[in-house]
LOGU-678137 format. One record per residue (C-alpha): y, z, x; residue in three letters. Coordinates in pm, whole numbers. Each point is the difference from the previous one (the first is absolute). Layout:
N
NODE      v      w      u rest
NODE      Y      Z      X  Ala
...
***
This chain:
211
NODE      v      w      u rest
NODE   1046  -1706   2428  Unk
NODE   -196    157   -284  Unk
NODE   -205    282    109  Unk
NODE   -392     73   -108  Unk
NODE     91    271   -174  Unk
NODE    278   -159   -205  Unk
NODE   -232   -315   -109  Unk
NODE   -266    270   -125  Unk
NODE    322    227   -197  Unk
NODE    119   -359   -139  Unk
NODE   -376    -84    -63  Unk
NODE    -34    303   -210  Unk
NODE    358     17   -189  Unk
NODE    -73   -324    -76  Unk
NODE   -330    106   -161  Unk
NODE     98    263   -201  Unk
NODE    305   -171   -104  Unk
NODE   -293   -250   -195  Unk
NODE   -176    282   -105  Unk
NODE    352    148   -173  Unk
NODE     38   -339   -182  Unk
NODE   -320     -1   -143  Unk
NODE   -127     10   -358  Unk
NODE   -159    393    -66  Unk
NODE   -324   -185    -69  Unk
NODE    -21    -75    386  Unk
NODE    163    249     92  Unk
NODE   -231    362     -9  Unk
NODE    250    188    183  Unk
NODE    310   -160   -269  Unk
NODE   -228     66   -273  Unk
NODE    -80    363     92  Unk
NODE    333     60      1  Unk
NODE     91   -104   -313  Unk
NODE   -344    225   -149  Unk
NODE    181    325    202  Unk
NODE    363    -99   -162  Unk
NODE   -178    -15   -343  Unk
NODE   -180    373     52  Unk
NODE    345    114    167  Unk
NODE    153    -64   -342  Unk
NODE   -310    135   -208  Unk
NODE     41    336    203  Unk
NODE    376     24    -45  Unk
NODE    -78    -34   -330  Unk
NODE   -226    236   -102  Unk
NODE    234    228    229  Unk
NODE    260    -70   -241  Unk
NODE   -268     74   -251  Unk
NODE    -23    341    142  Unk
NODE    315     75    -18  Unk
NODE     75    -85   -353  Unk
NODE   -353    225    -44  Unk
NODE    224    287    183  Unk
NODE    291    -49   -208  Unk
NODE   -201    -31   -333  Unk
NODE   -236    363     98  Unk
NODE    369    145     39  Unk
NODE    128    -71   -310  Unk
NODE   -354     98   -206  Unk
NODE    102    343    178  Unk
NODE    326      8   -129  Unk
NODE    -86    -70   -306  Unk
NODE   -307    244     -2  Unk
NODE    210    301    106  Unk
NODE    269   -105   -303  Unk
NODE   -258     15   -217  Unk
NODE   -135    297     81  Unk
NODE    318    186     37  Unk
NODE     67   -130   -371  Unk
NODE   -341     93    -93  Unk
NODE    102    391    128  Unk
NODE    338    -17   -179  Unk
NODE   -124   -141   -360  Unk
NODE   -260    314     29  Unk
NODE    264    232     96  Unk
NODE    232   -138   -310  Unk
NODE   -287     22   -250  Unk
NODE    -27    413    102  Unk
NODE    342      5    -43  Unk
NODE     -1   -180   -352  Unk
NODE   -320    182    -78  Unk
NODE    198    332     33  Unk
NODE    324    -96   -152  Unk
NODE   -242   -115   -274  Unk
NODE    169   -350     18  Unk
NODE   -324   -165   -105  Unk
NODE    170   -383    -25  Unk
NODE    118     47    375  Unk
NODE   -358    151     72  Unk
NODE   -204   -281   -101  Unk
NODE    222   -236    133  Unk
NODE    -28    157    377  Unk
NODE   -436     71    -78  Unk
NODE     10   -348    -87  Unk
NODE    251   -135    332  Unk
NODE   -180    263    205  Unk
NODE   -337   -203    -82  Unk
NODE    138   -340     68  Unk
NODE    107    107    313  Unk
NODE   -320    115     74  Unk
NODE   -139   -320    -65  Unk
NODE    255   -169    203  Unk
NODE    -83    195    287  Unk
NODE   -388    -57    -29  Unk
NODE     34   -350     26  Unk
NODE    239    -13    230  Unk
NODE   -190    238    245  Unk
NODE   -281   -227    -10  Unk
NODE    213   -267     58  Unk
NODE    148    162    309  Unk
NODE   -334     88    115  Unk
NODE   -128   -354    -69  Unk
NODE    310   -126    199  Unk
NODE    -94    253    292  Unk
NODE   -379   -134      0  Unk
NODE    154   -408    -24  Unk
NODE    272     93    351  Unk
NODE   -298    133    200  Unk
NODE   -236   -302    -82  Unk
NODE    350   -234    109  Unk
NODE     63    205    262  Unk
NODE   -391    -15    133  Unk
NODE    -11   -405    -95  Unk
NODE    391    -38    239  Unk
NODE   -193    194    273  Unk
NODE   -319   -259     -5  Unk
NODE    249   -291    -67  Unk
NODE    220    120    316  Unk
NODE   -307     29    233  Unk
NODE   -170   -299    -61  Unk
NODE    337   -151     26  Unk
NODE     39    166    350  Unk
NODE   -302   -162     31  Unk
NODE     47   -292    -30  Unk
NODE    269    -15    209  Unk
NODE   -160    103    299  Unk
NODE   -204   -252   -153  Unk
NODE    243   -274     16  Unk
NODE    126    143    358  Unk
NODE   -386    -47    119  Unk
NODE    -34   -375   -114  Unk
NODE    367   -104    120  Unk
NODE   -115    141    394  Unk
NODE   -348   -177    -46  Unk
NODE    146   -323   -152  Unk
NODE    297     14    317  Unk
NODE   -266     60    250  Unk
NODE   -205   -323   -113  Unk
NODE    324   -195     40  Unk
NODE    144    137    281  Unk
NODE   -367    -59    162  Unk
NODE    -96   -361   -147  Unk
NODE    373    -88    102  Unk
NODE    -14    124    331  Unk
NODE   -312   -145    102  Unk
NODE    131   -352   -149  Unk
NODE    264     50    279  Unk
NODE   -180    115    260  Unk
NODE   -222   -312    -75  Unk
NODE    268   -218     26  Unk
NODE    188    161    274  Unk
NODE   -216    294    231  Unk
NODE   -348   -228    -11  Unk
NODE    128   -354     54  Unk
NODE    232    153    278  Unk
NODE   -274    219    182  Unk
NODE   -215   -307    -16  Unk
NODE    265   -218    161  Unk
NODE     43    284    204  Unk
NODE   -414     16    119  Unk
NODE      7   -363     43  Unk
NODE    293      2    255  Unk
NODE   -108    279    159  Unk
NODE   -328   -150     78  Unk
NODE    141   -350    123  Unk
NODE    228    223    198  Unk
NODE   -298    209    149  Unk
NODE   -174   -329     55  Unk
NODE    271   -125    219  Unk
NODE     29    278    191  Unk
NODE   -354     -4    111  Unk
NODE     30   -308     65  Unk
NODE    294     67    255  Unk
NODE   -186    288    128  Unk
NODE   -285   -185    101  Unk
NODE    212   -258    120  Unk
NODE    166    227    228  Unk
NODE   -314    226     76  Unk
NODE   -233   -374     95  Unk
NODE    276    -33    256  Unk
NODE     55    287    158  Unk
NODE   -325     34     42  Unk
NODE     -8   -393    128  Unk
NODE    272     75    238  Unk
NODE   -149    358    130  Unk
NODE   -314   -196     75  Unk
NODE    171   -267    182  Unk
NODE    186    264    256  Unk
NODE   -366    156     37  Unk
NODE   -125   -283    123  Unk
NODE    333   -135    206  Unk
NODE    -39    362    163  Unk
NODE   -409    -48     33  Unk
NODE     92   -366    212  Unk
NODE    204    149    189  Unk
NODE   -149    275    160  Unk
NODE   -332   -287     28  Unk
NODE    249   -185    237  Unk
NODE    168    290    224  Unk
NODE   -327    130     58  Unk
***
């Protein structure tokens, strides 16, 4: 025999299978869900983002300190030229020494530029990961609200259907029942009290005639 319990369980499984099936238009809960999937993937990828930002600010470095280093060797040939009077070799290291230079000017800009472009990623993942997190609690909110409407409306069909039309059933029988029994009460009390009055008086004639 099915229990109460297990009509309200089947009741609800049955409910949220429906839900499942549904389009995303009817479904808020189906459609949230798809909104968090599609800013899941926008946060992994500026993550990625991020780390390409990482990689890219490493190699401006590399490249920075390579120029530099060159930019201290050309000026360290050029003294050497300049004092073995080798003026072709001189000018060619002046002139590498200021290319160099140049090279590493723009390229410490552009690792400081890179430096200034991770923090604004790494502040914009943060937000993006929060209101995420957000959402999720979000979603978790909703889902508990939404199963505590069904659970509810589908317990209280049941106990309509089940609890209410048995308990009146229940009253009604219970009063013809206490009816009856009254009845056979007073039955029984209206003659003993018929048959107590009757010995009375049997014992009243009596004692008339021996006196």
């Amino acid at each position: 025999m099915t229990t109460l319990f297990e009509r309200i369980k089947n009741a609800v499984m049955e409910d949220l299978q429906c839900d499942t099936n549904k389009k995303g238009e009817k479904n808020p809960i189906a459609l949230l869900n798809k909104y968090l999937h599609e800013s899941e993937k926008e946060t992994d990828r500026v993550g990625k983002l991020i780390e390409r930002q990482y990689m890219l600010k490493e190699e401006f470095h590399r490249e920075l300190q390579t120029a530099e280093f060159m930019v201290e060797k050309r000026k360290k040939q050029a003294e050497i030229a300049l004092a073995a009077n080798e003026m072709t070799l001189y000018e060619t290291a002046i002139h590498e020494e200021s290319l160099y230079k140049d090279q590493a000017l723009r390229l410490k800009e552009a690792y400081d530029q890179a430096g200034i472009q991770l923090e604004q990623l790494e502040i914009k993942h943060r937000e993006m990961q929060m209101k995420l997190k957000d959402m999720h609690i979000k979603r978790l909110e909703l889902m508990g609200r939404e199963n505590v409407i069904k659970v509810n409306s589908k317990a209280n069909s049941v106990l309509d259907h089940t609890f209410v039309g048995k308990a009146t059933n229940r009253f009604e029988e219970t009063g013809r029942y206490v009816d009856q029994l009254e009845q056979k009460i007073n039955k029984g009390y209206d003659q003993s009290l018929f048959d107590t009055r009757i010995e009375q008086l049997e014992k009243e004639l009596n004692q008339t005639n021996n006196d």
